[in-house]
C-alpha positions in Angstrom: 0.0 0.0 0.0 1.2 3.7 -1.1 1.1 6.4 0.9 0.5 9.9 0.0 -0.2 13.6 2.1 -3.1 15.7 1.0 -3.7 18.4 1.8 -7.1 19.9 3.4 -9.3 22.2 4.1 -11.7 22.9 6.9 -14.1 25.8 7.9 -17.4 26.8 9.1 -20.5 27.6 7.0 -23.9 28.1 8.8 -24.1 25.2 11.5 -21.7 22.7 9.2 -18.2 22.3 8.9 -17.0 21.7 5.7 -13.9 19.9 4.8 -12.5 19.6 0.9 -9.2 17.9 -0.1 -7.3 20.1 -2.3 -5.6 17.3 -4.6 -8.5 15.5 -5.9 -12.1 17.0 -5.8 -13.4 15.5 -2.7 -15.1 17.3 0.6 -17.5 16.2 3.3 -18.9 18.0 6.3 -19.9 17.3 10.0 -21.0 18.9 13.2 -18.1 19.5 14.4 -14.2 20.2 12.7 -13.2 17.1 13.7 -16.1 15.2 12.7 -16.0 16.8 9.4 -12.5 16.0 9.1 -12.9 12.3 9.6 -16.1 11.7 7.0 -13.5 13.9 4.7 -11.3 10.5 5.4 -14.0 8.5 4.7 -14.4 10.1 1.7 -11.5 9.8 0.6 -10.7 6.0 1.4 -14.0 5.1 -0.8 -12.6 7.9 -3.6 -9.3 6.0 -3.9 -11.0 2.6 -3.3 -13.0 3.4 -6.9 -10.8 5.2 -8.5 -8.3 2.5 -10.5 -6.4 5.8 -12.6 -6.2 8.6 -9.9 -4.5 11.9 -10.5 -3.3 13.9 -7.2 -2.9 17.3 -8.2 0.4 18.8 -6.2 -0.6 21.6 -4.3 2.4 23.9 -2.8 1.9 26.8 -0.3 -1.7 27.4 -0.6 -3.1 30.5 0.3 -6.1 32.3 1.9 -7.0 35.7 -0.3 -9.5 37.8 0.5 -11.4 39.1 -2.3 -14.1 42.3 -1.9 -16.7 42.9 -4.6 -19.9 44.9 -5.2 -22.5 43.7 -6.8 -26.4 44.8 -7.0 
């Protein structure tokens, strides 16, 4: 068996948290962060469990940026 790092993302929206794995388009979400973090796992396990070709996008130094708009 291979191992490989991902990298993800957590944060909260409304009463969720919402996790997403940057490399490969997969998120999940919970109650709490850390529940949200382990269905993201679980998620992920089935994901690779399907997948026979899989491509894992390297991600390097990702960033938070702000972005303001007006709109109507």
């Amino acid at each position: 068996m291979k191992e490989i790092q991902l990298k993800n993302l957590v944060w909260k929206e409304g009463e969720h948290y919402v996790s997403q794995c940057l490399n490969v388009d997969v998120s999940s979400f919970g109650k709490t962060k850390k529940e949200a973090l382990t269905n993201l796992d679980e998620a992920l396990a089935l994901y690779f469990e399907d997948s026979g070709n899989i491509k894992i996008t390297k991600i390097e130094r990702p960033e938070v940026i702000v972005s303001r708009i007006c709109h109507a």
